[in-house]
N, CA, C and O atoms as CSV, one atom per row, in Angstrom:
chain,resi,resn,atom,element,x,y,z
A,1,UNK,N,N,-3.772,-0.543,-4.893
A,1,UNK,CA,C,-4.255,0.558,-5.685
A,1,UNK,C,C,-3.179,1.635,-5.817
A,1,UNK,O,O,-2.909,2.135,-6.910
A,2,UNK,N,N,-2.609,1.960,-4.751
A,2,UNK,CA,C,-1.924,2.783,-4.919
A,2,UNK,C,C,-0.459,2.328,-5.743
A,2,UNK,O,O,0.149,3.251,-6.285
A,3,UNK,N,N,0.025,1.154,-5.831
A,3,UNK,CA,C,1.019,0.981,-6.770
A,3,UNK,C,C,0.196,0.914,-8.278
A,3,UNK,O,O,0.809,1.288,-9.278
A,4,UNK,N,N,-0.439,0.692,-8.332
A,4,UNK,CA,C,-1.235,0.760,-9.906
A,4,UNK,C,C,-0.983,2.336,-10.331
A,4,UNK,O,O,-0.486,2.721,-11.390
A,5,UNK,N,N,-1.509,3.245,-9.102
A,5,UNK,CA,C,-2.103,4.764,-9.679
A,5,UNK,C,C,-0.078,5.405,-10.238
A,5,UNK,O,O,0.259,6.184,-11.130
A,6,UNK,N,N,0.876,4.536,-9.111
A,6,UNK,CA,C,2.241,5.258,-9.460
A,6,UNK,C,C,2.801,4.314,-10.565
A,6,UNK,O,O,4.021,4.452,-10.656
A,7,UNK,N,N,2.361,3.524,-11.312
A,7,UNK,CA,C,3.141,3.116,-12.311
A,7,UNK,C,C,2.401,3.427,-13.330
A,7,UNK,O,O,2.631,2.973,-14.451
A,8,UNK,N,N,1.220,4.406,-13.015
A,8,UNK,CA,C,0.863,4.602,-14.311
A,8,UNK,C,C,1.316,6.215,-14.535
A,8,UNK,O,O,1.824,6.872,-15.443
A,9,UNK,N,N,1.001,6.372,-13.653
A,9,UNK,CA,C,1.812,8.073,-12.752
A,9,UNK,C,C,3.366,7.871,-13.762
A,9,UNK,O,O,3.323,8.200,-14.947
A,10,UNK,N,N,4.493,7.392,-13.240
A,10,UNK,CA,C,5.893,7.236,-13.416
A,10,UNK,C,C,5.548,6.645,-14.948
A,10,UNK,O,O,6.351,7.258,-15.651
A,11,UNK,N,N,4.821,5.831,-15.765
A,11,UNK,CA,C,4.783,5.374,-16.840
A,11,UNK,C,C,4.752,6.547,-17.767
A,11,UNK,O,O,5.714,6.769,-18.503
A,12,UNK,N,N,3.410,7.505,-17.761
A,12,UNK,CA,C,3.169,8.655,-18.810
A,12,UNK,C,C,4.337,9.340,-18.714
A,12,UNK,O,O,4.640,9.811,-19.810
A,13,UNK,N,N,5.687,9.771,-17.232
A,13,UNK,CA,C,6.835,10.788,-16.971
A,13,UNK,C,C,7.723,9.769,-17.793
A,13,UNK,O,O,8.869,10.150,-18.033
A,14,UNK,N,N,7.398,8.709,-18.188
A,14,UNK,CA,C,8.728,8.039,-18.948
A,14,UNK,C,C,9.862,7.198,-18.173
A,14,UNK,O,O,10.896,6.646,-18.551
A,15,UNK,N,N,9.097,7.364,-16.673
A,15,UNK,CA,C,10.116,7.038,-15.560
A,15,UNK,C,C,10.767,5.518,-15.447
A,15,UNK,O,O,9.787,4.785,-15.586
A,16,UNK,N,N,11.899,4.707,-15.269
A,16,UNK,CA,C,11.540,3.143,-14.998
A,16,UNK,C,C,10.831,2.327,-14.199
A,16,UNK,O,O,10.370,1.192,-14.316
A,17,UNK,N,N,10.850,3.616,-12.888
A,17,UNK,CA,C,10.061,3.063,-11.678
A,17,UNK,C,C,9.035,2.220,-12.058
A,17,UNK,O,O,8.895,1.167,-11.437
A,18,UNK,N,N,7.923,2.636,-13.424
A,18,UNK,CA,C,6.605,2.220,-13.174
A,18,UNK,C,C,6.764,0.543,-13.445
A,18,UNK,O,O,5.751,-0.077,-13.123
A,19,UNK,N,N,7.775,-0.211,-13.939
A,19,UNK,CA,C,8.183,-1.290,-14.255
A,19,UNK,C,C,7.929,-2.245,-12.424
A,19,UNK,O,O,7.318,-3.233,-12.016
A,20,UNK,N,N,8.833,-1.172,-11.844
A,20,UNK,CA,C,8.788,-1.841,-10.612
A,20,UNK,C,C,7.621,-1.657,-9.378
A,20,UNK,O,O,7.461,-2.365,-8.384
A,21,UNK,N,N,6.948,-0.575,-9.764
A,21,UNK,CA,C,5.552,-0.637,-8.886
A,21,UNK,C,C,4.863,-1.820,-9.824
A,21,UNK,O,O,4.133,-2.515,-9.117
A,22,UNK,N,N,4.876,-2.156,-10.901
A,22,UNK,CA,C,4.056,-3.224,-11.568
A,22,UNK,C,C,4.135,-4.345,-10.935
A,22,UNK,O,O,3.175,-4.946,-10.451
A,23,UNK,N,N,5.500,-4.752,-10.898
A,23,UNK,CA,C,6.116,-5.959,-10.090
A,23,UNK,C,C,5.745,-5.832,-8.597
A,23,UNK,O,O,5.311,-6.822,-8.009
A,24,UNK,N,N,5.893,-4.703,-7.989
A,24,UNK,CA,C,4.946,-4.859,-6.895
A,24,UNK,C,C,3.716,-5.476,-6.604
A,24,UNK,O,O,3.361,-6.390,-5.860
A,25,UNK,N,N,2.998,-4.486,-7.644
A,25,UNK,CA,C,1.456,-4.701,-7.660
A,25,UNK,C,C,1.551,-6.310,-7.504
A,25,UNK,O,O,0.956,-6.795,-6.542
A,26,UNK,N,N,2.071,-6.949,-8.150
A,26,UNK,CA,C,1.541,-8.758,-8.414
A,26,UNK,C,C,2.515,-9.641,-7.228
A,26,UNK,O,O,2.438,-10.852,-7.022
A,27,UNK,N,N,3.448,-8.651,-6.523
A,27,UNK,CA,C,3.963,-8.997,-5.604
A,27,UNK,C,C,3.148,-9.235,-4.100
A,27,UNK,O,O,3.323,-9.979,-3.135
A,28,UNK,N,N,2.234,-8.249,-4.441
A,28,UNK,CA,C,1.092,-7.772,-3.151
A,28,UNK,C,C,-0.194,-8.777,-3.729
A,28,UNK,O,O,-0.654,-9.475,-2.826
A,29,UNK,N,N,-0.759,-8.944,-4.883
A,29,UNK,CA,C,-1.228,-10.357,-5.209
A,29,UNK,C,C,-0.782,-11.347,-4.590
A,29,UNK,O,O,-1.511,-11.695,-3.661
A,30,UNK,N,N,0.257,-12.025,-4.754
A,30,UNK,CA,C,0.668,-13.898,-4.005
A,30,UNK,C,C,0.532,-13.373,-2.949
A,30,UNK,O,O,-0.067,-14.108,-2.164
A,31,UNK,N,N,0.958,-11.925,-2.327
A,31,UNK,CA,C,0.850,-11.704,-0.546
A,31,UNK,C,C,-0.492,-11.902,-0.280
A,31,UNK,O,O,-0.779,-12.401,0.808
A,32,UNK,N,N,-1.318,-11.629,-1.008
A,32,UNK,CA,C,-2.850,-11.439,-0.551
A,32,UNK,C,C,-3.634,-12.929,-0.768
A,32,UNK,O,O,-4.705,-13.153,-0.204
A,33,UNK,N,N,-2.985,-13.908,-1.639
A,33,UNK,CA,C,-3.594,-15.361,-2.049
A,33,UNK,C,C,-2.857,-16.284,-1.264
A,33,UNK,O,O,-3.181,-17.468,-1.183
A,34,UNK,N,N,-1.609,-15.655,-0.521
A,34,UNK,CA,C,-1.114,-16.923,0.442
A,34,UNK,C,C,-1.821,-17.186,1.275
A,34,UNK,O,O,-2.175,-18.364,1.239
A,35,UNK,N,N,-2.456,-16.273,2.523
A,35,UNK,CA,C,-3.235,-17.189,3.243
A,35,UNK,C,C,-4.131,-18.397,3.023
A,35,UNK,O,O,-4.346,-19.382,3.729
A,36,UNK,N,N,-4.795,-17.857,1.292
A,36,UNK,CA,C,-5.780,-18.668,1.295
A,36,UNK,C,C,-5.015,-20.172,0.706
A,36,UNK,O,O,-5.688,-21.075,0.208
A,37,UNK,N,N,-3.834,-20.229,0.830
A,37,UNK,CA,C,-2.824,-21.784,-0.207
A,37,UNK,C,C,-2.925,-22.060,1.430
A,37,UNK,O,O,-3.815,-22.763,1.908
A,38,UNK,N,N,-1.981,-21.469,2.159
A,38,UNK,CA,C,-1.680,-21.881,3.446
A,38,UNK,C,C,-2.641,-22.512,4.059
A,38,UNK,O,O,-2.519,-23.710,4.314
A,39,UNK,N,N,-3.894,-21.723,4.438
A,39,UNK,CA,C,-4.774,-21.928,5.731
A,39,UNK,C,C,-5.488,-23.117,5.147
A,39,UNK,O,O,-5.501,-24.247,5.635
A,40,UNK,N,N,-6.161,-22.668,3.893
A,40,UNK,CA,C,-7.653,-23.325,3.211
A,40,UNK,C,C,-7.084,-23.927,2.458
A,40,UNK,O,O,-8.035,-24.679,2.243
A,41,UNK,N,N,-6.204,-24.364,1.707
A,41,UNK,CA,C,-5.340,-25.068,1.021
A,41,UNK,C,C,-4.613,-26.814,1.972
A,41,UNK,O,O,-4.600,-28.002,1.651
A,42,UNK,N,N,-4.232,-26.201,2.916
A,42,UNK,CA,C,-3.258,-26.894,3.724
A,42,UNK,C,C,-1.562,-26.760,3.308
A,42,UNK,O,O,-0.708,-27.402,3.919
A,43,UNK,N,N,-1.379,-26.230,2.668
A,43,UNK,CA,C,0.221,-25.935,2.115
A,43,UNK,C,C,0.907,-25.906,3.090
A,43,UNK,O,O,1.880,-26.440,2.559
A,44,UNK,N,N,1.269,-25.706,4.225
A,44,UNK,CA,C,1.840,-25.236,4.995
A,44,UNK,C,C,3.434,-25.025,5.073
A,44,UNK,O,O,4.010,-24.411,5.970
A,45,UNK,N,N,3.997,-25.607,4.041
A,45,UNK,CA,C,5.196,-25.128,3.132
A,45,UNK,C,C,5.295,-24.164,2.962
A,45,UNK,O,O,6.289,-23.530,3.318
A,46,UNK,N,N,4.169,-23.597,2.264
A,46,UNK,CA,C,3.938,-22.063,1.815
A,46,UNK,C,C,4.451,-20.896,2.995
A,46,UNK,O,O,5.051,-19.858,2.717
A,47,UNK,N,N,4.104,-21.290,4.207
A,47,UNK,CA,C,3.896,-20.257,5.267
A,47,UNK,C,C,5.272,-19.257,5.367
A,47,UNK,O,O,5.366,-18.030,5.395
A,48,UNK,N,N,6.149,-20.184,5.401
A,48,UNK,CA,C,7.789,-19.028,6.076
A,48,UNK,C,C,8.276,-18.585,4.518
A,48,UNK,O,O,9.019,-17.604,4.475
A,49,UNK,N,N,7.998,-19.087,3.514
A,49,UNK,CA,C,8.586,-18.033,2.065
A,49,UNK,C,C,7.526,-16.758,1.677
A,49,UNK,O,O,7.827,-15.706,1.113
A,50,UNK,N,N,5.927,-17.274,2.255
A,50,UNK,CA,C,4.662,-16.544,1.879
A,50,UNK,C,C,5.356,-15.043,3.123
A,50,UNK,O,O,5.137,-13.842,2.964
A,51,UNK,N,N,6.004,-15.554,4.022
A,51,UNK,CA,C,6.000,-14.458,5.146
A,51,UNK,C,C,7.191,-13.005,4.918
A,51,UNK,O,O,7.119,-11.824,5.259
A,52,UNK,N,N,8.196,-13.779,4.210
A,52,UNK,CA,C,9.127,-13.268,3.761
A,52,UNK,C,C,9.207,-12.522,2.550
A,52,UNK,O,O,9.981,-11.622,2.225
A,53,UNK,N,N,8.164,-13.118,1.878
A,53,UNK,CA,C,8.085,-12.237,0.437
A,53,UNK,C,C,7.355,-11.280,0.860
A,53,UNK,O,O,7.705,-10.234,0.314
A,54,UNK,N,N,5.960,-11.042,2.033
A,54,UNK,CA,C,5.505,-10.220,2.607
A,54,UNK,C,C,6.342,-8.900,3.185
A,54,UNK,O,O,6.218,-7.706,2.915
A,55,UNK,N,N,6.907,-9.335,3.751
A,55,UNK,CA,C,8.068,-8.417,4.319
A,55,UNK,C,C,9.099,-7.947,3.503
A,55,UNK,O,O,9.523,-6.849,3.866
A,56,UNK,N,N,9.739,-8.510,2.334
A,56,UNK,CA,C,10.494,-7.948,1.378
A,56,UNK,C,C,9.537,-6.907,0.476
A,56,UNK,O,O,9.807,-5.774,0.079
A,57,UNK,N,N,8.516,-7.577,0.325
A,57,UNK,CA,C,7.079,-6.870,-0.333
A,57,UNK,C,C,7.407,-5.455,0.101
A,57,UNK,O,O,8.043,-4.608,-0.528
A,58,UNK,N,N,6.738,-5.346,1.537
A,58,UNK,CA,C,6.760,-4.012,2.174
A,58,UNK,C,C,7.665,-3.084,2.123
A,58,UNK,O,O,7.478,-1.875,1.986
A,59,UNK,N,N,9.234,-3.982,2.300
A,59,UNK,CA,C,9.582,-3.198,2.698
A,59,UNK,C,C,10.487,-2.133,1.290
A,59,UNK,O,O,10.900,-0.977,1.391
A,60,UNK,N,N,10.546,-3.032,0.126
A,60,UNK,CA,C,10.434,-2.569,-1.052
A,60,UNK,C,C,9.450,-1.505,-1.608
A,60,UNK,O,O,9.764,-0.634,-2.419
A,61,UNK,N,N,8.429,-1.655,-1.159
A,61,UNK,CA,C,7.014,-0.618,-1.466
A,61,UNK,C,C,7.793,0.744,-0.800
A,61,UNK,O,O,8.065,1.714,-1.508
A,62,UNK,N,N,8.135,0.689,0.738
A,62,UNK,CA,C,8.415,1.679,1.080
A,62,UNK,C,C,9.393,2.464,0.890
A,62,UNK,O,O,9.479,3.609,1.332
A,63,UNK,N,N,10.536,1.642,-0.072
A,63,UNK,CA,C,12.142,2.002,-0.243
A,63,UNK,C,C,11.618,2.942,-1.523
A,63,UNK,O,O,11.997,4.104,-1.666
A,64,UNK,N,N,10.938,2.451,-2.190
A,64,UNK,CA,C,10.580,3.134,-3.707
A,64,UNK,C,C,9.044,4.348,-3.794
A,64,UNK,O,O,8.520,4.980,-4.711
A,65,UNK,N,N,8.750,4.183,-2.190
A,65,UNK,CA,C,7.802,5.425,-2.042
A,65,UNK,C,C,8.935,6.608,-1.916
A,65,UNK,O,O,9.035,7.609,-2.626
A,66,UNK,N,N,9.757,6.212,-0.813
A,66,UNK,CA,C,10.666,7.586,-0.601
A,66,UNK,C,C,11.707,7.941,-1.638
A,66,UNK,O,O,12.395,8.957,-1.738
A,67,UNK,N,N,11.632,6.458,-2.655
A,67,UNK,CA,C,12.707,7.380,-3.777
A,67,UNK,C,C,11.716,7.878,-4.986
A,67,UNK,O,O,12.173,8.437,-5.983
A,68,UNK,N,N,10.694,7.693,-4.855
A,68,UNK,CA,C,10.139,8.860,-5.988
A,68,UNK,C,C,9.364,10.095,-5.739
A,68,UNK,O,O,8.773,10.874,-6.486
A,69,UNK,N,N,9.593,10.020,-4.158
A,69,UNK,CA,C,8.523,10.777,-3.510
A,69,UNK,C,C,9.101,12.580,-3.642
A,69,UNK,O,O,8.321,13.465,-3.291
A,70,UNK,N,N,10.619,12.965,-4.216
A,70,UNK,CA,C,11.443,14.165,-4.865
A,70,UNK,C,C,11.210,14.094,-6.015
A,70,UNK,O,O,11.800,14.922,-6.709
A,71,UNK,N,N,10.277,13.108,-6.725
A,71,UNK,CA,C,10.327,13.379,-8.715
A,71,UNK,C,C,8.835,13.992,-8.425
A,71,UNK,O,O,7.896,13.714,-7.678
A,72,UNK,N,N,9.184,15.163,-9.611
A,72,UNK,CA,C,8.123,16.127,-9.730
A,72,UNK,C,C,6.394,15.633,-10.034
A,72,UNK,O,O,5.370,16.194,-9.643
A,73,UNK,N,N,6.557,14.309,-10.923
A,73,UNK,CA,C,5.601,13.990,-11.312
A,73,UNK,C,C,4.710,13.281,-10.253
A,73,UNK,O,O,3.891,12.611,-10.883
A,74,UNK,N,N,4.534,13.153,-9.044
A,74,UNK,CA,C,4.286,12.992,-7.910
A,74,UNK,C,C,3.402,14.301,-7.523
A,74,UNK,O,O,2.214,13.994,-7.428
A,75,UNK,N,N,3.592,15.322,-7.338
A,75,UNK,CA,C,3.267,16.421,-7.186
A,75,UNK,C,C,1.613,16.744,-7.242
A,75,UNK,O,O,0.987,16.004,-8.001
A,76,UNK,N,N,0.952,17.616,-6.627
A,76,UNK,CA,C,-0.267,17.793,-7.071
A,76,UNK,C,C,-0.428,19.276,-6.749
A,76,UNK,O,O,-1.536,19.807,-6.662
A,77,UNK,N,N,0.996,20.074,-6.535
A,77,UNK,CA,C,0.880,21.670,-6.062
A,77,UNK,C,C,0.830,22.203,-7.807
A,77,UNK,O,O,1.733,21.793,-8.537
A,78,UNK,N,N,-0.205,23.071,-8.364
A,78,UNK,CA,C,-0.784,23.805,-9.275
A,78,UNK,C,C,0.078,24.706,-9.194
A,78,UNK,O,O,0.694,24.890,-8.144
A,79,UNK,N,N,0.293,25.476,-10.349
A,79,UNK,CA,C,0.962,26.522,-10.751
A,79,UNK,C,C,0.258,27.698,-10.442
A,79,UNK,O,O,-0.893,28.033,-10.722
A,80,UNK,N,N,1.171,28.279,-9.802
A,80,UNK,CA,C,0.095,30.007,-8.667
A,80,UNK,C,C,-0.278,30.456,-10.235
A,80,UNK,O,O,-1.462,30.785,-10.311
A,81,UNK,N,N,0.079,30.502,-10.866
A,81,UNK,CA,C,-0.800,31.510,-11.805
A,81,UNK,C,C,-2.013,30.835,-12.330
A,81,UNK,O,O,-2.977,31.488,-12.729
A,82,UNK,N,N,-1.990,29.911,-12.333
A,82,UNK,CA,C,-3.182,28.735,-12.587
A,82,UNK,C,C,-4.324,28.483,-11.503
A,82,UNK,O,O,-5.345,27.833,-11.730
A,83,UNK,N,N,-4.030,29.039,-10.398
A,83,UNK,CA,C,-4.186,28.358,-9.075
A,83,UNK,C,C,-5.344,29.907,-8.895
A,83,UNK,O,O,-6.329,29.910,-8.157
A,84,UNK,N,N,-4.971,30.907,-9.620
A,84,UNK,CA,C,-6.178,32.287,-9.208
A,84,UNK,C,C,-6.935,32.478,-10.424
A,84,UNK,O,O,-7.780,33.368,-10.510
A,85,UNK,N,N,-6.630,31.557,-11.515
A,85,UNK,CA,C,-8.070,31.483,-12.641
A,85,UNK,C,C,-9.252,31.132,-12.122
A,85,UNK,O,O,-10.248,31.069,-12.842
C-alpha cells in the first residue's frame, strides 16, 4: 500500500520515482505469491531466487524511502498561515 500511495504521490509532482515504486509494488507481489509456488506448489527451485528477490525487494524499498524522503511532495506540514484558518 504504501508503494502504491508514493507513486501516485511522486506521479502527480512529475517525479520518476513513481515508475520505480510501481516496479516495486509488483516486485512485493511475486514476494508475496512465492510461498504459495514453493510450499503448495512444490517448486522448490523457486525457494533461493524467491529469497533473494525478497531481500533485493526490501532492501530497494528502503534505499528509495530515504531518497525521496527530502522531496517536498512527501510532506504533510500545512502552511502556518493556512494552519490558523
Amino acid at each position: 500500500m504504501l508503494c502504491i500511495g508514493l507513486a501516485q504521490v511522486a506521479d502527480r509532482a512529475g517525479d520518476r520515482e513513481a515508475v520505480r515504486f510501481g516496479l516495486l509494488r509488483w516486485a512485493f507481489v511475486v514476494v508475496a505469491a512465492g510461498p504459495v509456488l514453493v510450499y503448495g506448489g512444490g517448486v522448490d527451485a523457486l525457494a533461493a531466487p524467491l529469497a533473494v528477490l525478497a531481500v533485493v525487494t526490501n532492501v530497494a524499498f528502503v534505499y528509495y524511502l530515504f531518497k525521496v524522503s527530502r522531496r517536498g511532495y512527501g510532506s504533510t506540514v500545512a502552511d502556518a498561515s493556512t494552519a490558523r484558518e
